[in-house]
C-alpha positions in Angstrom: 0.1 -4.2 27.8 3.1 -1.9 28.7 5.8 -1.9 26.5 9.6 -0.8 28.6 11.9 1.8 27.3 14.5 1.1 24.3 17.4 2.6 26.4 19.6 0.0 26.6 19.3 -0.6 22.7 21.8 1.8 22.0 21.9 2.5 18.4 23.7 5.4 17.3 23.3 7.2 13.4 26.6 6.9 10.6 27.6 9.3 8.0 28.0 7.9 4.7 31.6 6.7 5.3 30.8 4.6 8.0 32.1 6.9 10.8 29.5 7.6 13.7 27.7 11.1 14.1 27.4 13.0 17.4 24.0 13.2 18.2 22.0 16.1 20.4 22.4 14.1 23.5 23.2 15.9 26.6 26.8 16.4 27.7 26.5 13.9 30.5 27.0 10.9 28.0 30.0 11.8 26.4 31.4 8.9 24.7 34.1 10.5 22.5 32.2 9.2 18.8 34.5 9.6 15.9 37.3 11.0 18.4 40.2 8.7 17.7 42.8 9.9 16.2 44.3 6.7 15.0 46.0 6.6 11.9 43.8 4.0 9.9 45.4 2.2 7.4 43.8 -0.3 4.9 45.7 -3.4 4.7 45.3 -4.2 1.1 46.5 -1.1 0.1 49.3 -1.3 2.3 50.4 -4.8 0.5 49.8 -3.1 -3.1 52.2 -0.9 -2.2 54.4 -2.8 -0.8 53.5 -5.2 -4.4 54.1 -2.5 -6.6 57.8 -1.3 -5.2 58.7 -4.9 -5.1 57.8 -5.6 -8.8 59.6 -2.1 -10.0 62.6 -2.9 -7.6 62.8 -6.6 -8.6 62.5 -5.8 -12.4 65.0 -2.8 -12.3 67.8 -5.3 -9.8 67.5 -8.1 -12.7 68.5 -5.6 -15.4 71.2 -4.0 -13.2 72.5 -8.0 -12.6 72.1 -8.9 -15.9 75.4 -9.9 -16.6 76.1 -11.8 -13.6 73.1 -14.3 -14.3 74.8 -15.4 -18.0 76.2 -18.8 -17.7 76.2 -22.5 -19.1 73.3 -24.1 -18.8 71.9 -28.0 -17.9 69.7 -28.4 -20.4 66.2 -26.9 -20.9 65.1 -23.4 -20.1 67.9 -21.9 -17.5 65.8 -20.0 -14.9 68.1 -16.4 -15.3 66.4 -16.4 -19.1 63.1 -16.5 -17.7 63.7 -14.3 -15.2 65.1 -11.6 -17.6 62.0 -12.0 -20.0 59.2 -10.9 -17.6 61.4 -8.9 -16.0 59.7 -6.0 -18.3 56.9 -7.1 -17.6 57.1 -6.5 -14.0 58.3 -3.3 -13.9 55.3 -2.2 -15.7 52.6 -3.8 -13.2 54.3 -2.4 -10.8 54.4 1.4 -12.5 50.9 0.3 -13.6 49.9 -0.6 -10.0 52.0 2.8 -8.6 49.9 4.8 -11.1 46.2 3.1 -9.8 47.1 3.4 -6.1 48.4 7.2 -6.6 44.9 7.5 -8.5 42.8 6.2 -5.6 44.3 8.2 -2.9 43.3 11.3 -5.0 39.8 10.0 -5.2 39.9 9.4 -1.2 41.6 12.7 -0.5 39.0 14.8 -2.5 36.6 12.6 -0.6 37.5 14.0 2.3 38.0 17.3 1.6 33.8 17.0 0.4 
């Protein structure tokens, strides 16, 4: 029994990151591996940063308004006194969150540079 040729398998070898490696093949299959030069950009970083300015921006803007939200009150816990306690709080999960992100971009950069 004659087994046919694997040719229109395709498979192709990766690096460690993922990314495809040129192989040996002859120039007339050209294919353009690893070629794009699209700027890649993970999406949950993208909304930690986007996180992190919003919970530094938000906590500085209530301490900057913090006069305007005194005022007389309905009864119970007015919303502008919880707002101004973890109002701290936020501005330092955000710094916190500024400080991991700048952290992992240095550990991706020297990555590449590897």
């Amino acid at each position: 029994m004659e087994q046919g040729t694997a040719g229109a398998v395709g498979f192709r070898e990766v690096d460690p990151d993922g990314n495809p490696v040129r192989s040996e093949a002859p120039a007339d299959r050209e294919e353009g591996y690893g070629g794009g030069s699209a700027l890649t950009v993970n999406p949950f970083i993208a909304a930690l940063w986007l996180l992190a300015a919003a919970l530094i921006g938000g906590g500085a803007w209530v301490f900057l308004n913090a006069n305007s939200m005194v005022g007389p009150s309905a009864g119970g816990m007015p919303t502008s006194f919880l707002v101004f306690t973890f109002a701290p709080y936020a501005i330092f999960a955000g710094l916190a969150a500024l400080v991991c992100l700048l952290f992992w971009h240095a550990v991706q950069w020297q990555r590449r540079r590897r």
